[in-house]
C-alpha positions, 0 to 999 in steps of 0.5 A, spaced: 500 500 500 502 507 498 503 513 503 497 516 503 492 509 501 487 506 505 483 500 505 477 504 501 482 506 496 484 499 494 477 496 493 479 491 498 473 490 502 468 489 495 465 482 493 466 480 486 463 485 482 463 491 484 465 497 481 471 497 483 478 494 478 480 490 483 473 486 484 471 485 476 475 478 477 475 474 483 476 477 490 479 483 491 484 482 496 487 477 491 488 481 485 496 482 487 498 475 489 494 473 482 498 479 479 503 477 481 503 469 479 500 472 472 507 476 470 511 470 473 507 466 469 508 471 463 516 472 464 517 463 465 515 463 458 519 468 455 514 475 455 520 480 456 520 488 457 521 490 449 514 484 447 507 486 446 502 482 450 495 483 447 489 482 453 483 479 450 477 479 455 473 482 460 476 484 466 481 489 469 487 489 465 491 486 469 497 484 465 497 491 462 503 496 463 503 504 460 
């Protein structure tokens, strides 16, 4: 959690579903330990800094980076 986030912020207190990025897929309080499993996923199969990675589906785009 940053400087300055609350709990609130975070959206980890919302049922899947609710109007919060964090809950659009499975519970909140999961969303980084599954972000993180995603990216070790990723990075095991060769994904690296300078690939593309195309998201296709409904969710809260969780693999995307800017």
């Amino acid at each position: 959690m940053n400087p300055g986030q609350t709990y609130e912020d975070l959206g980890l207190h919302l049922a899947p579903g609710s109007q919060h990025y964090r809950a659009f897929i499975g519970p909140a309080e999961d969303y980084d330990l599954v972000s993180a499993m995603s990216f070790g996923l990723l990075t095991t199969l060769g994904l690296r800094q300078h690939h593309s990675l195309l998201d296709i589906g409904c969710g809260s785009l969780r693999n995307g980076v800017c």
